[in-house]
py3Dmol code that shows the C-alpha trace and the ligand (Angstrom):
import py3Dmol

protein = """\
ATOM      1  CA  UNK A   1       5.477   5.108  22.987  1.00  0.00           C
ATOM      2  CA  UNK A   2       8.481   6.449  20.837  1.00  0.00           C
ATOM      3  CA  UNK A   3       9.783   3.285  18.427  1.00  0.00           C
ATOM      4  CA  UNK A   4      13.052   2.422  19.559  1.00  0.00           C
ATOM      5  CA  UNK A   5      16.244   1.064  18.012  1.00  0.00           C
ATOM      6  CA  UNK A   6      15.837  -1.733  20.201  1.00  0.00           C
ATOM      7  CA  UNK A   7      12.556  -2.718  18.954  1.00  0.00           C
ATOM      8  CA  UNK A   8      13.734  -2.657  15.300  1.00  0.00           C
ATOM      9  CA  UNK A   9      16.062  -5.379  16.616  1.00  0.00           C
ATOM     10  CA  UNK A  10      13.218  -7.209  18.132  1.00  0.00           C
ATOM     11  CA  UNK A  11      11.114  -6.735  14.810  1.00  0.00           C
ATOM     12  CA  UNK A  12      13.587  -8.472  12.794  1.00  0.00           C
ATOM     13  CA  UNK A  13      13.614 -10.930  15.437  1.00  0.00           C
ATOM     14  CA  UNK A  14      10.073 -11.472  15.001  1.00  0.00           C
ATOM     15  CA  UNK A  15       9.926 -11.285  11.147  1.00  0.00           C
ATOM     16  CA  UNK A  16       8.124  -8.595  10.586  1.00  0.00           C
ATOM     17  CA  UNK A  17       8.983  -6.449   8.303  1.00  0.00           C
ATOM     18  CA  UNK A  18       9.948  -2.370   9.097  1.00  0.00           C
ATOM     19  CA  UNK A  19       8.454   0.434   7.631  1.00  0.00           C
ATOM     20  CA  UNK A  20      10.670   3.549   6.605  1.00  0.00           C
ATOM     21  CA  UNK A  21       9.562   6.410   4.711  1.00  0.00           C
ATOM     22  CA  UNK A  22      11.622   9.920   4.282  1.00  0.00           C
ATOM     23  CA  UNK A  23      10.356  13.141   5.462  1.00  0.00           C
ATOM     24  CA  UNK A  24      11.506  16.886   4.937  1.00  0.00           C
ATOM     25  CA  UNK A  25       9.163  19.336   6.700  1.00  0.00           C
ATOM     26  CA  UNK A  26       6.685  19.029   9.547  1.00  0.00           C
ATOM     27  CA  UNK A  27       3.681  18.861   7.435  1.00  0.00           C
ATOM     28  CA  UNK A  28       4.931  15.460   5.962  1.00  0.00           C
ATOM     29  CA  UNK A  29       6.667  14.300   9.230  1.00  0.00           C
ATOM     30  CA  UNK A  30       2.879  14.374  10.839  1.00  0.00           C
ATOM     31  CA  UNK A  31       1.254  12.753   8.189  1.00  0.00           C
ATOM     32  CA  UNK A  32       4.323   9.999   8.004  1.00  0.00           C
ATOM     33  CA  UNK A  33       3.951   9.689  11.580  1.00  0.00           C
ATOM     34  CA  UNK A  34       0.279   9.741  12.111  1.00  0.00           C
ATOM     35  CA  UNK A  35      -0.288   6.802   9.132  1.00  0.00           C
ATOM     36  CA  UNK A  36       2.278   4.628  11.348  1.00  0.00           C
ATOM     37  CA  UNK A  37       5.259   4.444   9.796  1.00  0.00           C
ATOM     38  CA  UNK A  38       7.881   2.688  12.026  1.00  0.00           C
ATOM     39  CA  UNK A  39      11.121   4.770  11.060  1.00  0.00           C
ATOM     40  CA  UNK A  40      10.870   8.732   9.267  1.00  0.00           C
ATOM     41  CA  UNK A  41      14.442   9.308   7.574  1.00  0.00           C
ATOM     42  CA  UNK A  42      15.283  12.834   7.129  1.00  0.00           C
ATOM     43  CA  UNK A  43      16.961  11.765   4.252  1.00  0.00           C
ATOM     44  CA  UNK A  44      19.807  14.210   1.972  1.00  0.00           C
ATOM     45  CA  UNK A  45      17.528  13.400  -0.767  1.00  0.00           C
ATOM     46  CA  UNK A  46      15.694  16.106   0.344  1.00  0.00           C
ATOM     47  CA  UNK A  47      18.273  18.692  -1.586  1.00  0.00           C
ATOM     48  CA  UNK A  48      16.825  16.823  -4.377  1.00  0.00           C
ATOM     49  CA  UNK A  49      13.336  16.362  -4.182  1.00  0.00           C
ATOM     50  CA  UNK A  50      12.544  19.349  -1.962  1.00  0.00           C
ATOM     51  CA  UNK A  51      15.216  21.579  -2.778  1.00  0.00           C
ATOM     52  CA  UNK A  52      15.910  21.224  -6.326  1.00  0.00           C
ATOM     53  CA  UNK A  53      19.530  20.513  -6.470  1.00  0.00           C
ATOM     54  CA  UNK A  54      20.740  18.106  -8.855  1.00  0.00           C
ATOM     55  CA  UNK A  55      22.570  15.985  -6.599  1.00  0.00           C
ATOM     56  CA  UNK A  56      22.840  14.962  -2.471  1.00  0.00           C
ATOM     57  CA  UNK A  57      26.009  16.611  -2.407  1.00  0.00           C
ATOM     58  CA  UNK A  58      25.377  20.222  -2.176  1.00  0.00           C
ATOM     59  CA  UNK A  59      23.610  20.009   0.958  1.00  0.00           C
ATOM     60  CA  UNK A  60      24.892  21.520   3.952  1.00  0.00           C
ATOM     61  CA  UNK A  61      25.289  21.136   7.741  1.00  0.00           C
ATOM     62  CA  UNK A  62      22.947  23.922   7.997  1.00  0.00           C
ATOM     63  CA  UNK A  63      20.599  23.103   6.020  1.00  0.00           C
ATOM     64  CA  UNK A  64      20.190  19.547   7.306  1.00  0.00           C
ATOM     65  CA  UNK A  65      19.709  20.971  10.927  1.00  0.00           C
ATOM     66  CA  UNK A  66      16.594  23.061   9.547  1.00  0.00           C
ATOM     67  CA  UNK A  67      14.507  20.328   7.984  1.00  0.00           C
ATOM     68  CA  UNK A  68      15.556  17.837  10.915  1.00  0.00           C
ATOM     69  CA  UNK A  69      14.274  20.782  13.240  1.00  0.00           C
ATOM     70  CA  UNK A  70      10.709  20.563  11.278  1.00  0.00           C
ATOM     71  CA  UNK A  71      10.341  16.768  11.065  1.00  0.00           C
ATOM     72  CA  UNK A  72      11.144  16.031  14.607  1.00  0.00           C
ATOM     73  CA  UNK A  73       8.069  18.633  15.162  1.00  0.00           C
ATOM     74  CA  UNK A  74       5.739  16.601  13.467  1.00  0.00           C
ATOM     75  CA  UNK A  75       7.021  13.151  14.997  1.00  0.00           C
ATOM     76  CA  UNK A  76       5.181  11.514  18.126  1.00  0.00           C
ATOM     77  CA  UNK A  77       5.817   7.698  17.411  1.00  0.00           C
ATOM     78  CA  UNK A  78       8.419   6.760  14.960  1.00  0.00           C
ATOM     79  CA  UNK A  79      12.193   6.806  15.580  1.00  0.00           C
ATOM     80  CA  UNK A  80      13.815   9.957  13.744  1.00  0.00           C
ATOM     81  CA  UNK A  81      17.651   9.350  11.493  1.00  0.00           C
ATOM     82  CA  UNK A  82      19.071  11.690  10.287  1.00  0.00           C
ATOM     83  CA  UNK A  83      21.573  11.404   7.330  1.00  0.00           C
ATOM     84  CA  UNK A  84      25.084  13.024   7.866  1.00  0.00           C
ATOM     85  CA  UNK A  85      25.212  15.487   4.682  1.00  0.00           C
ATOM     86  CA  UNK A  86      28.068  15.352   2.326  1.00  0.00           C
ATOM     87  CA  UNK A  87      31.109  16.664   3.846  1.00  0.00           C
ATOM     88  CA  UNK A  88      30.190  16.544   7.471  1.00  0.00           C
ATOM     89  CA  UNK A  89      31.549  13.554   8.563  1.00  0.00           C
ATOM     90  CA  UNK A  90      34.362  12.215   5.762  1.00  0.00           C
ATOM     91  CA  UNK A  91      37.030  14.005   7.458  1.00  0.00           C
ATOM     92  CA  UNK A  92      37.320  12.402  10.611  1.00  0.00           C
ATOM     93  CA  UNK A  93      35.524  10.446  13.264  1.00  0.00           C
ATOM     94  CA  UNK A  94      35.801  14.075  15.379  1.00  0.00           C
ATOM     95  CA  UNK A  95      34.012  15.554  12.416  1.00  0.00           C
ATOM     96  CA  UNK A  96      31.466  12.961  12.415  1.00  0.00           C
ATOM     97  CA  UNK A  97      31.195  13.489  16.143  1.00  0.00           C
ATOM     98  CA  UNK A  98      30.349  17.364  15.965  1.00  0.00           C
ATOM     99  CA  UNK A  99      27.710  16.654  13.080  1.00  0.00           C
ATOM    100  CA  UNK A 100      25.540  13.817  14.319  1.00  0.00           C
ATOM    101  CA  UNK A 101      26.002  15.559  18.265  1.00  0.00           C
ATOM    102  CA  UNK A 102      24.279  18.609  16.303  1.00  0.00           C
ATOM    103  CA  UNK A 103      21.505  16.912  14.921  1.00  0.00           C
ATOM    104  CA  UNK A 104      20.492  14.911  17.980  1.00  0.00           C
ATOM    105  CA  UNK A 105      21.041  18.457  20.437  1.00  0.00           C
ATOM    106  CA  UNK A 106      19.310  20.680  18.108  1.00  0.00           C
ATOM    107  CA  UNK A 107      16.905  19.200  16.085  1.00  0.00           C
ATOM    108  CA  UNK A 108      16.217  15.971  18.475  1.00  0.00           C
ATOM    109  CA  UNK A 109      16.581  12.850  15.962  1.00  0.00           C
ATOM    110  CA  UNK A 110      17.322  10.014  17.585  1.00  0.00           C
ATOM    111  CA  UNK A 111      20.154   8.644  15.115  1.00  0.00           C
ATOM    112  CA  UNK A 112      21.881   9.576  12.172  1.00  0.00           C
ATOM    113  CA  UNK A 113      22.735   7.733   9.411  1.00  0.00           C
ATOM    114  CA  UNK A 114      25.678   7.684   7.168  1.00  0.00           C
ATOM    115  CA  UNK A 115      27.125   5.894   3.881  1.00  0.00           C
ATOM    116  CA  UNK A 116      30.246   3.921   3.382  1.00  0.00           C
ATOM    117  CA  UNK A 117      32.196   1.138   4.594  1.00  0.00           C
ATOM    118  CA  UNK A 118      35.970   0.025   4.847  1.00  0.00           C
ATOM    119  CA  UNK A 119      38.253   1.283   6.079  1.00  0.00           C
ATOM    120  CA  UNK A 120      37.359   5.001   7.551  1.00  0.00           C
ATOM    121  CA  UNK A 121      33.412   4.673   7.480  1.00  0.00           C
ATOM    122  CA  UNK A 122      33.722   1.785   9.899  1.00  0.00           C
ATOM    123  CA  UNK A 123      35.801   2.994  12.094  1.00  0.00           C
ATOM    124  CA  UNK A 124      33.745   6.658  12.159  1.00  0.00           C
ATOM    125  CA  UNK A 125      30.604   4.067  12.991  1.00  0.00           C
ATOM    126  CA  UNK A 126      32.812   2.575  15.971  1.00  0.00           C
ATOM    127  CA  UNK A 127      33.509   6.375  17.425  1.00  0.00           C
ATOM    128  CA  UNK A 128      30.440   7.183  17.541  1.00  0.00           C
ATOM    129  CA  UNK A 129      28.450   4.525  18.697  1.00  0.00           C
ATOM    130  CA  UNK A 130      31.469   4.336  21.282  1.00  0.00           C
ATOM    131  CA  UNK A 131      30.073   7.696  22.464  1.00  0.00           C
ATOM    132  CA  UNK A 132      26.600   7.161  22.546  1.00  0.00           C
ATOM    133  CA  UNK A 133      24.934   8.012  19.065  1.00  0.00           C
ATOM    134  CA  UNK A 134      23.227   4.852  17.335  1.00  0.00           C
ATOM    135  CA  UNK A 135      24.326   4.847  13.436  1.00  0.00           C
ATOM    136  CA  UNK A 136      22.265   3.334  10.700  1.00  0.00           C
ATOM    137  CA  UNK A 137      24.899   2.363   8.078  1.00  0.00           C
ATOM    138  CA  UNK A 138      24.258   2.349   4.083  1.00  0.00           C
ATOM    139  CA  UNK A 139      25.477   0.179   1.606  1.00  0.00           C
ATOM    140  CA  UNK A 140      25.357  -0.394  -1.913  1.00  0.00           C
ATOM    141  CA  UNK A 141      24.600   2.479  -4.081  1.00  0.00           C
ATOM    142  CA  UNK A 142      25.202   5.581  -1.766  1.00  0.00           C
ATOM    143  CA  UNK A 143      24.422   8.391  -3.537  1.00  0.00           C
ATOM    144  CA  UNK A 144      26.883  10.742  -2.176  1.00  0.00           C
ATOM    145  CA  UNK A 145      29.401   8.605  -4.530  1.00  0.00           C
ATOM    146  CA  UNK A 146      27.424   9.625  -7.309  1.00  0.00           C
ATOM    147  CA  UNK A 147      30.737  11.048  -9.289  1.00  0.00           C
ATOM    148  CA  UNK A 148      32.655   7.926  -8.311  1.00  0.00           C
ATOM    149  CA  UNK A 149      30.124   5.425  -9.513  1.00  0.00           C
ATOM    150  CA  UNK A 150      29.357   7.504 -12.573  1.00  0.00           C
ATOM    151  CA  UNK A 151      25.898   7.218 -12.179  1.00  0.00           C
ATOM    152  CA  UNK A 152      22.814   5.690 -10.013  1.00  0.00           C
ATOM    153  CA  UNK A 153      24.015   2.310 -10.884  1.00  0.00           C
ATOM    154  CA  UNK A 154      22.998  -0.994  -9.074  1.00  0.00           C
ATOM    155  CA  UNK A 155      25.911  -1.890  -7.116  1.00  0.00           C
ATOM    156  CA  UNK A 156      27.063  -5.636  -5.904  1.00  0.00           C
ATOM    157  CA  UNK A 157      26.645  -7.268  -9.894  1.00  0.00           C
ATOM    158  CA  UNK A 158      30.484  -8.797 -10.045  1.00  0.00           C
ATOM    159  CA  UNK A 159      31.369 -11.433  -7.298  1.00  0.00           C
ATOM    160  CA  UNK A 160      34.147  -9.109  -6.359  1.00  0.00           C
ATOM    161  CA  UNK A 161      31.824  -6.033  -5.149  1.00  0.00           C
ATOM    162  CA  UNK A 162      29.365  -8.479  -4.124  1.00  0.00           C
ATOM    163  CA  UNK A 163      31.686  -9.390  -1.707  1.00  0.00           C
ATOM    164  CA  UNK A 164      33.072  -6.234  -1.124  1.00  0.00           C
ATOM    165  CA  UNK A 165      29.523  -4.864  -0.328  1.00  0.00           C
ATOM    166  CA  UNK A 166      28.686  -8.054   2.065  1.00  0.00           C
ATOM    167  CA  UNK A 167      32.012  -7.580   3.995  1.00  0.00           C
ATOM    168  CA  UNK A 168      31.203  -3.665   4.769  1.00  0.00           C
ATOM    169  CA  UNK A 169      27.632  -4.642   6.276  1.00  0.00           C
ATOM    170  CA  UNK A 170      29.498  -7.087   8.333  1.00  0.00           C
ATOM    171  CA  UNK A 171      32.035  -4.804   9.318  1.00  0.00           C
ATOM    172  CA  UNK A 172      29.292  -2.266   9.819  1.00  0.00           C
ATOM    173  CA  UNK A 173      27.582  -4.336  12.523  1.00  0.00           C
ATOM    174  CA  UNK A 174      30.761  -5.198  14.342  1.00  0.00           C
ATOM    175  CA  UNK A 175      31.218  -1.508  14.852  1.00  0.00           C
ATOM    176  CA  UNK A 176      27.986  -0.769  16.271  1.00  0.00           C
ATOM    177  CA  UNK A 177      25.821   0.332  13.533  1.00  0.00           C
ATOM    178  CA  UNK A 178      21.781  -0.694  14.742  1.00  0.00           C
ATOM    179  CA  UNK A 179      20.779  -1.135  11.314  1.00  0.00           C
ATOM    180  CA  UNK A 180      22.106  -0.821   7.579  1.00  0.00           C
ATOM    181  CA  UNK A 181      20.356   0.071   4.461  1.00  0.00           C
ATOM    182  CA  UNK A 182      21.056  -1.442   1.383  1.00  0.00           C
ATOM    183  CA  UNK A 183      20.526   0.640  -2.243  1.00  0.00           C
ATOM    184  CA  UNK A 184      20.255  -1.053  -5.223  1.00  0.00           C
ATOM    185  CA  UNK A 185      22.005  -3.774  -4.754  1.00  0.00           C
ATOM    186  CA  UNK A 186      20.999  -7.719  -6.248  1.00  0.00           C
ATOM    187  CA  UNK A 187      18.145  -9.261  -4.221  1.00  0.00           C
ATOM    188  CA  UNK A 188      20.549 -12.582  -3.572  1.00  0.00           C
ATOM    189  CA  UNK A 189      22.995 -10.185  -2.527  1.00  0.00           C
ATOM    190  CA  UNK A 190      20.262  -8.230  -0.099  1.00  0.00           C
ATOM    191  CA  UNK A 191      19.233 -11.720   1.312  1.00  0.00           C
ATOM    192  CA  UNK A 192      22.536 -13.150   1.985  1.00  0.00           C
ATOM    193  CA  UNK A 193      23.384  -9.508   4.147  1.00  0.00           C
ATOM    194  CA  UNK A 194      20.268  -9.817   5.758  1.00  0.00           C
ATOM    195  CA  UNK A 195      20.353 -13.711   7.031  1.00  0.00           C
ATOM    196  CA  UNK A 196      24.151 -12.977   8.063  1.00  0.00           C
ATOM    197  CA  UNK A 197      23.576 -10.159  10.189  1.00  0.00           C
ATOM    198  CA  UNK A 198      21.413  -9.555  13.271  1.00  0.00           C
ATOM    199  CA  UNK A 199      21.093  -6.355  12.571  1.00  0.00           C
ATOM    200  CA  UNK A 200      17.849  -4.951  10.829  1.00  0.00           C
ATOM    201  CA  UNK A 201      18.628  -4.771   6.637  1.00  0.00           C
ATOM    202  CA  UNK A 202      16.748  -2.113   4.833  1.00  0.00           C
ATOM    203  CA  UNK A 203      16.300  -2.152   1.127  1.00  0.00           C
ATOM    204  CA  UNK A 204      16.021   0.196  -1.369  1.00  0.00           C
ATOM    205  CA  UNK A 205      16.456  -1.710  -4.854  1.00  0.00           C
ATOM    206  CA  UNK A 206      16.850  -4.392  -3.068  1.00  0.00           C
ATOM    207  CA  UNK A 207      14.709  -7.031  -3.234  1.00  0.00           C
ATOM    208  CA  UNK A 208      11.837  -7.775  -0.809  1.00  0.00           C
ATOM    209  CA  UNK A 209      14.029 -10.389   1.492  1.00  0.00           C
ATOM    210  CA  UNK A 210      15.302  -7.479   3.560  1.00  0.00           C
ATOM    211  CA  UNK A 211      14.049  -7.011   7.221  1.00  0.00           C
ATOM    212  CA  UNK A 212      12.591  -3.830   5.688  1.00  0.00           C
ATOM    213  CA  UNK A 213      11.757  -1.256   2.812  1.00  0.00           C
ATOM    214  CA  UNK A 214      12.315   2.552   2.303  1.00  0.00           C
ATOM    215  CA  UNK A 215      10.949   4.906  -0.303  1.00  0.00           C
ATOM    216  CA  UNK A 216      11.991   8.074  -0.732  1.00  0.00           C
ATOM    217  CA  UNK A 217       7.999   9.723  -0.004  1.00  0.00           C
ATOM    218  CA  UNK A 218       8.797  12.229  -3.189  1.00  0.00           C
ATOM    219  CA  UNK A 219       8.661   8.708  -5.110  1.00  0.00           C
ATOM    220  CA  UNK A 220       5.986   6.643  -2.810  1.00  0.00           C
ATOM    221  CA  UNK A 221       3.299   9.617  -3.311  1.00  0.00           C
ATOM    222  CA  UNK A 222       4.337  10.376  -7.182  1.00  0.00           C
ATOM    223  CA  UNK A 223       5.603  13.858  -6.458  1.00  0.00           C
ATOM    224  CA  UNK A 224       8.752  13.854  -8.042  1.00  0.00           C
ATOM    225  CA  UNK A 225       9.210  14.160 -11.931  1.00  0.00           C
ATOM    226  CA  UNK A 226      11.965  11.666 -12.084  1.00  0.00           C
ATOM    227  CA  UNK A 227      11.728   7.965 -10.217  1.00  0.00           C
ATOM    228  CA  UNK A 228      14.412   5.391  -9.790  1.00  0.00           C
ATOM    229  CA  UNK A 229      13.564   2.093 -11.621  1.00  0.00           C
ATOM    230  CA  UNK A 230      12.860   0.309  -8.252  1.00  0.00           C
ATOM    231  CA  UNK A 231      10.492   2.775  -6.756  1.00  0.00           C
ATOM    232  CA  UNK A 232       6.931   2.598  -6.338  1.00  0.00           C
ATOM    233  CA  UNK A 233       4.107   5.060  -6.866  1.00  0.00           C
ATOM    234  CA  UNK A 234       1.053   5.344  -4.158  1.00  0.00           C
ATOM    235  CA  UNK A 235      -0.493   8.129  -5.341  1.00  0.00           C
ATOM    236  CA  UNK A 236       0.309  11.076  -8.262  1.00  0.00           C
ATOM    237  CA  UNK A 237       0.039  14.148  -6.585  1.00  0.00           C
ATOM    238  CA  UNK A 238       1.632  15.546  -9.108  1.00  0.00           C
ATOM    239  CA  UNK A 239      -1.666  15.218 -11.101  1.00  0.00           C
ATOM    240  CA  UNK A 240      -4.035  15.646  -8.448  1.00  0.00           C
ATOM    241  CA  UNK A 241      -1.948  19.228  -7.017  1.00  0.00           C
ATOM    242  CA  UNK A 242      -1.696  20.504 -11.004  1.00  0.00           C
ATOM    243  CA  UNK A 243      -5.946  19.733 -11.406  1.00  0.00           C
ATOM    244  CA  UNK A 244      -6.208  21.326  -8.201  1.00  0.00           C
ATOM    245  CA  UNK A 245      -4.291  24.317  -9.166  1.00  0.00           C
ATOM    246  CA  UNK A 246      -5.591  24.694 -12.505  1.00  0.00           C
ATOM    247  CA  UNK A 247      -9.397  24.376 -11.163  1.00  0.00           C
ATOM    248  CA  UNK A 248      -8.261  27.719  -8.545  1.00  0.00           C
ATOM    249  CA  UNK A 249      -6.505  30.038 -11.203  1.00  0.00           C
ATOM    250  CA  UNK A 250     -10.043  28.806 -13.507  1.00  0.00           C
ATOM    251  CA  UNK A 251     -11.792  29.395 -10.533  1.00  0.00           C
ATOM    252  CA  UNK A 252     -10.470  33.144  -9.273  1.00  0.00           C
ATOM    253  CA  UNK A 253     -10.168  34.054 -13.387  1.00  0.00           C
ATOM    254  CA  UNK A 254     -13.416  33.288 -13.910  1.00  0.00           C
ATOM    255  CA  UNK A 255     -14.992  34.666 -10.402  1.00  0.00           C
ATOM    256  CA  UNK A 256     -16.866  31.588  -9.191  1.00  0.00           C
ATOM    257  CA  UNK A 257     -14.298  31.688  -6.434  1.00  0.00           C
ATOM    258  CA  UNK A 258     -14.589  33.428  -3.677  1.00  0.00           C
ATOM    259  CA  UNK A 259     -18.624  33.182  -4.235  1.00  0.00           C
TER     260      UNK A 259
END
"""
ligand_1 = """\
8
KIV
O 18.449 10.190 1.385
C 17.642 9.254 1.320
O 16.446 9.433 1.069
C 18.155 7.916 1.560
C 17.247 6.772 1.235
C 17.201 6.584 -0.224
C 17.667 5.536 1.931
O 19.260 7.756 1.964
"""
view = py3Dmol.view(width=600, height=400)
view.addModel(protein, "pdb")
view.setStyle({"model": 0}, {"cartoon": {"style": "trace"}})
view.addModel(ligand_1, "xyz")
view.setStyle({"model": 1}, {"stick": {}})
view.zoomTo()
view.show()
């Protein structure tokens, strides 16, 4: 049985915590998915870590639909989101409408995911969940604002944005939105959000009182050369592909393989 957005509900209900990993091809996805993960994200920090641009924001549409396409491939249990890439949705609610109705026709994800709050980001949540299309919100840091935050700075540290940042999740879940994750924001900040809504919380950064955690996998399995403060290494395949590559070229160069 597929997870469900109304069982992510139910396990915040219940107190127990929701995993959420990120996935980016069907490879991944299957492992993700096989290992019992409760939520894959197709996350737009795939441009990054599988893609190699330097920044979310270069991502397209296009592109999006193509790695969604994969992941849902490799997914039996866990409920698919999709982020909305940069551009796709800021315009209008229509916008928003075309991009996330693309992602759940053609690739099959059961819910997309976008950043921002007041005033446009809330209403965009309300349209769409209006027309049938759960939204996970975001919060906090939200990468796509890279430029405007001048940097992947922990958000929510004056009582001002604190505020700011606890109205939008609010506001969030009055329009609709079936969860919200939270990026590097102050763990008392993360726990007041999370025992104000009903709504599942998910943190990134943020402090282990949320209903649940996501990693970016690139991070969790120690495959990307750069790591946010806040994430937290599994594995370093990094160091176990680079042996395993050396020990082949050593291998073929030196004819002990194929025997
Ligand atoms: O794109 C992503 O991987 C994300 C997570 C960091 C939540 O949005």
């Amino acid at each position: 049985m597929a997870v469900t957005i109304h069982q992510l509900r139910q396990l915040k209900q219940q107190g127990r915590p929701i995993s959420v990993l990120t996935a980016w091809d069907f490879a991944l996805a299957t492992l993700l998915d096989q290992a019992g993960v409760d939520v894959v994200l197709v996350g737009d920090s795939l441009a990054m870590v599988a893609l190699g641009y330097p920044t979310t924001l270069a991502l397209t549409l296009e592109e999006m639909l193509y790695h969604a396409q994969a992941v849902t491939r490799g997914v039996k249990h866990a409920l698919v989101v999709c982020d909305l890439p940069f551009l796709s949705y800021q315009e209008s609610p229509q916008q928003a409408l075309r991009s996330a109705g693309t992602l759940l026709q053609s690739a099959g994800v059961a819910a997309v995911k976008l950043e921002g709050g007041y005033p446009d980001m809330v209403i965009t949540v309300h349209y769409l969940v209006e027309r049938g299309i759960p939204v996970m919100g975001h919060v906090g840091l939200t990468p796509q604002s890279v430029h405007q935050f001048s940097g992947y700075r922990r958000q929510g540290t004056s009582d001002q944005d604190a505020d700011r940042i606890l109205q939008e999740a609010i506001a969030l879940e009055e329009a609709g939105a079936f969860a919200i994750v939270l990026e590097h924001i102050p763990a008392t900040l993360a726990s007041k959000i999370t025992n104000t809504l009903t709504i599942p919380t998910i943190g990134i950064g943020a402090g282990a009182a949320c209903d649940g955690q996501v990693l970016v996998t690139a991070d969790m399995l120690g495959l990307s050369d750069w790591q946010p403060p806040f994430a937290k290494s599994y594995a370093n395949l990094r160091q176990s592909i680079t042996a395993a590559v050396q020990d082949f070229c050593e291998d073929v160069r030196s004819q002990k393989f194929p025997q």
